[in-house]
C-alpha positions in Angstrom: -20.5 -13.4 -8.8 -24.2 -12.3 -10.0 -26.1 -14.9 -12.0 -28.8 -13.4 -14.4 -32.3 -14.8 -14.6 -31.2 -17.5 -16.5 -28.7 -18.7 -13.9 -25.3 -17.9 -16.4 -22.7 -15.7 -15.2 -23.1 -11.8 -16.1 -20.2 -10.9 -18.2 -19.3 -8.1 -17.2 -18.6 -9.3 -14.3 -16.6 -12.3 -15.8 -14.1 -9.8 -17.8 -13.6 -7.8 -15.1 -12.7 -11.1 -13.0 -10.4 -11.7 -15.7 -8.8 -8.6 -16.5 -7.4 -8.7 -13.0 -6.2 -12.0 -13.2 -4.0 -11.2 -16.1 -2.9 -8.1 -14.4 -2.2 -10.1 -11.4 0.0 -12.9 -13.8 2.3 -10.2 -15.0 3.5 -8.8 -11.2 4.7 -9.6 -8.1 2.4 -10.0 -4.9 0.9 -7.4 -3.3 -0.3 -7.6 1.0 -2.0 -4.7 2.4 -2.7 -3.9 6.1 -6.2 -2.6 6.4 -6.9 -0.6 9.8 -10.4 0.6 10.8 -8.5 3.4 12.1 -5.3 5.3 13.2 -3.1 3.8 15.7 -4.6 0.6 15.5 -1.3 -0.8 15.2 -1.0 -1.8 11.1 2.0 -0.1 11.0 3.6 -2.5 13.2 2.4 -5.9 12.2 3.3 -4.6 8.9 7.3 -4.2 9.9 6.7 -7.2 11.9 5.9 -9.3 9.3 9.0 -8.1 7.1 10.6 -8.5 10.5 9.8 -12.5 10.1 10.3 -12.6 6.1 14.3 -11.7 7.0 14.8 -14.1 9.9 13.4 -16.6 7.4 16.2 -15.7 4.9 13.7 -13.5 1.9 15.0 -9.7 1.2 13.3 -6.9 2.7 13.9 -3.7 3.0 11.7 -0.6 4.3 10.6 1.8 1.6 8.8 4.6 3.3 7.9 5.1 7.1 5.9 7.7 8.7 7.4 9.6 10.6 5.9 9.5 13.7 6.1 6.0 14.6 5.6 4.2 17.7 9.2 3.1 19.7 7.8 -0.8 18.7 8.1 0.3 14.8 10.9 2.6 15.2 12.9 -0.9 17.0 11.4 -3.0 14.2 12.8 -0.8 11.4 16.1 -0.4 13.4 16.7 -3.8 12.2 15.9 -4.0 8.4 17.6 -2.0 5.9 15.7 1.4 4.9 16.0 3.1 1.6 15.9 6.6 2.7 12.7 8.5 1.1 13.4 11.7 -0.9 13.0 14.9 0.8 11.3 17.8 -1.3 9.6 20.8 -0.2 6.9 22.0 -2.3 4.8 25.0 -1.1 5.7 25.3 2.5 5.1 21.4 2.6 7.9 18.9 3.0 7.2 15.6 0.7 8.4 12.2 1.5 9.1 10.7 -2.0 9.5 6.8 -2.2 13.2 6.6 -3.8 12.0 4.2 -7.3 15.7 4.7 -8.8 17.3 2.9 -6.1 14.4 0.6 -4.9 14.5 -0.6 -8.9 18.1 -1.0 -9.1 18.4 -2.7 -5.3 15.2 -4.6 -6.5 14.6 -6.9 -3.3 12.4 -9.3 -2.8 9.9 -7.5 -0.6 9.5 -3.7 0.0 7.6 -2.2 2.6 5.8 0.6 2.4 3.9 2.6 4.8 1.0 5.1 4.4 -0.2 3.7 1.3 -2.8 6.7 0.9 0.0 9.6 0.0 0.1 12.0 -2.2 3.3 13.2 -4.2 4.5 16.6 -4.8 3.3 18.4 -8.0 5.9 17.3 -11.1 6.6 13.4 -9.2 7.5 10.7 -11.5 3.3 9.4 -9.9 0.8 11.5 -8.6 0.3 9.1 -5.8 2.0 6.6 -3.7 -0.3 3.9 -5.1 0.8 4.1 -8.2 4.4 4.3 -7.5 3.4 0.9 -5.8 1.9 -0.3 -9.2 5.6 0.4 -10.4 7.6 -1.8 -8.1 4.9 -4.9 -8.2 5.2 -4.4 -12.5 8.8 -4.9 -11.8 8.3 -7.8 -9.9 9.0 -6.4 -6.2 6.7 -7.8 -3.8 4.6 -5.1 -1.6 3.6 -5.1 1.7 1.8 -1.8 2.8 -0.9 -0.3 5.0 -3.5 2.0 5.3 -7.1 2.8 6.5 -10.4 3.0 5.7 -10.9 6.3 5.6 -8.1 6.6 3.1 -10.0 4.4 0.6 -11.4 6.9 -2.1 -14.6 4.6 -2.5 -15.3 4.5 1.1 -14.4 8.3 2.4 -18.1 9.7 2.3 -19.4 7.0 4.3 -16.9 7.4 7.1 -17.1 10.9 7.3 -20.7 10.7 7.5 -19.9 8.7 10.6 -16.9 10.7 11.8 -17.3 13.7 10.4 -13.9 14.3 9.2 -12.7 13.6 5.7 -9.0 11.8 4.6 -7.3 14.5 2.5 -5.3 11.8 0.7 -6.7 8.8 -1.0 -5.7 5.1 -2.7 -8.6 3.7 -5.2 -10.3 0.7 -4.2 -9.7 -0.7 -7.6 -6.3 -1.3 -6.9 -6.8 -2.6 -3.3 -8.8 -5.2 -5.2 -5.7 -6.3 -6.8 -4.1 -7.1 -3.6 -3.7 -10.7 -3.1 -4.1 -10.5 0.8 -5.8 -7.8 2.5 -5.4 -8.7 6.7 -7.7 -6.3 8.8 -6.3 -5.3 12.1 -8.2 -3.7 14.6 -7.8 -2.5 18.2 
């Protein structure tokens, strides 16, 4: 935290600090697999670890997977229950919708939820993924979910100076903030 001259905390900073904290107190947890790139593998610690949570007795199920997953994930996700995505084709482009009715009214303990960074069709319940996160964590569903760098809205101009390629879809950083565990995996 930045200390002015006269060595007190700057408030701003102090309200923000706090702002999050109450927005924290009001929702559920929220752990985000952070890759430094695709195919790192965050995918699959990410099912892994709801993998663990059900052998150890909590509720999990899968709330969206990409669909071109690695045989490890697609073995992983054999074993947990999925709540099938919602299919919708919007200008030539089919849309993997998270499925909030159901996941609200199954309501389990843990969701997991893959590709973070997504964007919904025009006329969604949420523009984003992200937000449809927000949603289950305000309704007190824990999330566990992954995504990468260059996905981060904050961060995309620095790694395409270095790549040279731009994410198309984003999540704020603001709300990775939020998270209450961010694990980094790297190759």
């Amino acid at each position: 935290m930045a200390n002015r001259p006269d060595h007190r905390p700057d408030p701003e900073e102090l309200l923000r600090r706090v702002q999050a904290e109450e927005r924290r107190a009001g929702r559920s947890r929220l752990k985000v697999f952070l890759g430094y790139a695709p195919r790192v593998g965050k995918s699959l610690r990410m099912f892994d670890e709801g993998r663990r949570r059900k052998l150890r007795g909590e509720d999990v199920v899968v709330g969206a997977v990409q669909g071109n997953v690695t045989p490890d994930v697609r073995e992983i996700v054999s074993r947990l229950e999925v709540v099938a995505s919602i299919r919708e084709q919007h200008a030539g482009r089919l849309y993997e919708v998270l499925d909030l009715t159901t996941l609200f009214r199954r309501h389990p303990g843990v969701c997991l939820i893959d590709e973070l960074a997504y964007d919904n069709p025009p006329g969604s319940r949420n523009p984003q993924r992200w937000q449809d996160v927000q949603e289950l964590l305000d309704r007190g569903i824990a999330v566990i979910t992954a995504v990468n760098v260059q996905h981060i809205r904050e961060q995309q101009d620095r790694v395409a100076q270095i790549t040279g390629k731009r994410a198309a879809q984003s999540a704020p950083e603001e709300f990775l903030r939020e998270a209450d565990e961010i694990e980094v995996v790297d190759a």
